[in-house]
PAKOL-449841 format. One record per residue (C-alpha): x, y, z. Coordinates in steps of 0.1 Angstrom, whole numbers, plus 5000, padded with zeros to 4 digits. Last residue first. Example, Ala and Ser with C-alpha at 12.3 -4.5 7.8 and 13.67 -1.06 7.14 Angstrom:
% PAKOL-449841
513749895071 512349555078 
This chain:
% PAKOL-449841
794015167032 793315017070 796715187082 795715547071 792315527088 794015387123 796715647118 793615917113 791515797143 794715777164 795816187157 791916237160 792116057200 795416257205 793916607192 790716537216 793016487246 795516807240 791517007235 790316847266 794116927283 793717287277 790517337284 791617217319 794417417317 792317677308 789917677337 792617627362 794017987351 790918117346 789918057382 787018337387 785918187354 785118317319 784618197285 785018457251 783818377219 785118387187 783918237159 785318057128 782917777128 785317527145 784917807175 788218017184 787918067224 789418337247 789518317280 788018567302 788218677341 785318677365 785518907394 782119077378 780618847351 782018877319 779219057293 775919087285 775018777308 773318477290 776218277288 779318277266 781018637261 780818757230 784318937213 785819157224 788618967241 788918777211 790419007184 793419117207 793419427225 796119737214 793519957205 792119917241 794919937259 797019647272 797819597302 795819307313 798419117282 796018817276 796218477286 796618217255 794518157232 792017807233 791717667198 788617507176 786217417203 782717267185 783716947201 783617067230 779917117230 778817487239 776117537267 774517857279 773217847310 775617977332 778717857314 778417497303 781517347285 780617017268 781616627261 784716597283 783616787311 783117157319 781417357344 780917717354 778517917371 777518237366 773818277360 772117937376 774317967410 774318367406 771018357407 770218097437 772718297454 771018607449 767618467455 768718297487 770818647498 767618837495 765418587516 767718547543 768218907545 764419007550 764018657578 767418817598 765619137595 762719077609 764018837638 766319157648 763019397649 761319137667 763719097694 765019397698 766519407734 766119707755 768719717787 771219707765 775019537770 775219157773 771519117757 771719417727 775819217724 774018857719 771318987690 773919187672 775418837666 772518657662 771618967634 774818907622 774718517619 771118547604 772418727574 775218517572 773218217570 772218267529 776318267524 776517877530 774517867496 777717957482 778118137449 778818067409 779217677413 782717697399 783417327385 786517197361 786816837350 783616757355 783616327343 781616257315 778815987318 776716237338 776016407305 776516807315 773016987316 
């Protein structure tokens, strides 16, 4: 995990545990119309189901919240469980053209996406990522946008501090 020293500058948390009472919303829903309107309510059968669709949305949202989640700080960039240290960040690239077609792609956008996953997430948009060993990987976030600017800034922040180091080293001799 992220050292709690460093301050998150960019969080998605991957889903919302507020979606786990949906399931029982419906069914309370359904529930109140079966007592306005029927002259059979199905109490059990509505009870059952609200308990089934509890416990499918709490393991896809405790999945998703492991699997596709995003954070980065000054120190590292965590995506799902995979975590790369920001110091190990070469360059970000700019956005992509969507339109382009496949020949037409640029080198990072094929290349491996960070995480576990096999690919990008669903609804999940890449950035690319040059890696101080020559690498390139590929981040993702539903906000790429705020996710490279963020990036963006780390990367602007770590040139200033080297820029500093290296006038302070050049000074001293």
């Amino acid at each position: 995990m992220a050292d709690n020293a460093s301050e998150v500058l960019f969080y998605e948390p991957g889903s919302r545990m507020s979606a786990v009472a949906l399931g029982p919303a419906f069914c309370l829903v359904a529930l109140v119309i079966e007592l306005f309107t029927g002259p059979v309510v199905h109490w059990f059968g509505l009870a059952m189901f609200a308990v089934i669709l509890t416990g499918l949305v709490y393991v896809q949202v405790t999945a998703a919240r492991r699997h596709v989640s995003v954070e980065l700080t000054d120190a590292m960039l965590r995506q799902g469980t995979e975590e790369v240290p920001v110091d190990e960040i070469a360059e970000v690239f700019p956005e992509s053209d969507d339109s382009a077609y496949e020949d037409e792609m640029e080198p990072w956008e094929t290349a491996r996406a960070l995480g576990e996953l096999s690919g990008v997430p669903r609804r999940r948009h890449s950035i690319g990522l040059r890696l101080t060993t020559g690498g390139l990987v590929r981040a993702w976030a539903k906000d790429d946008i705020a996710l490279r600017e963020a990036l963006n800034q780390v990367m602007a922040r770590r040139g200033e501090a080297e820029s500093a180091r290296d006038s302070e080293r050049v000074s001293d001799d």
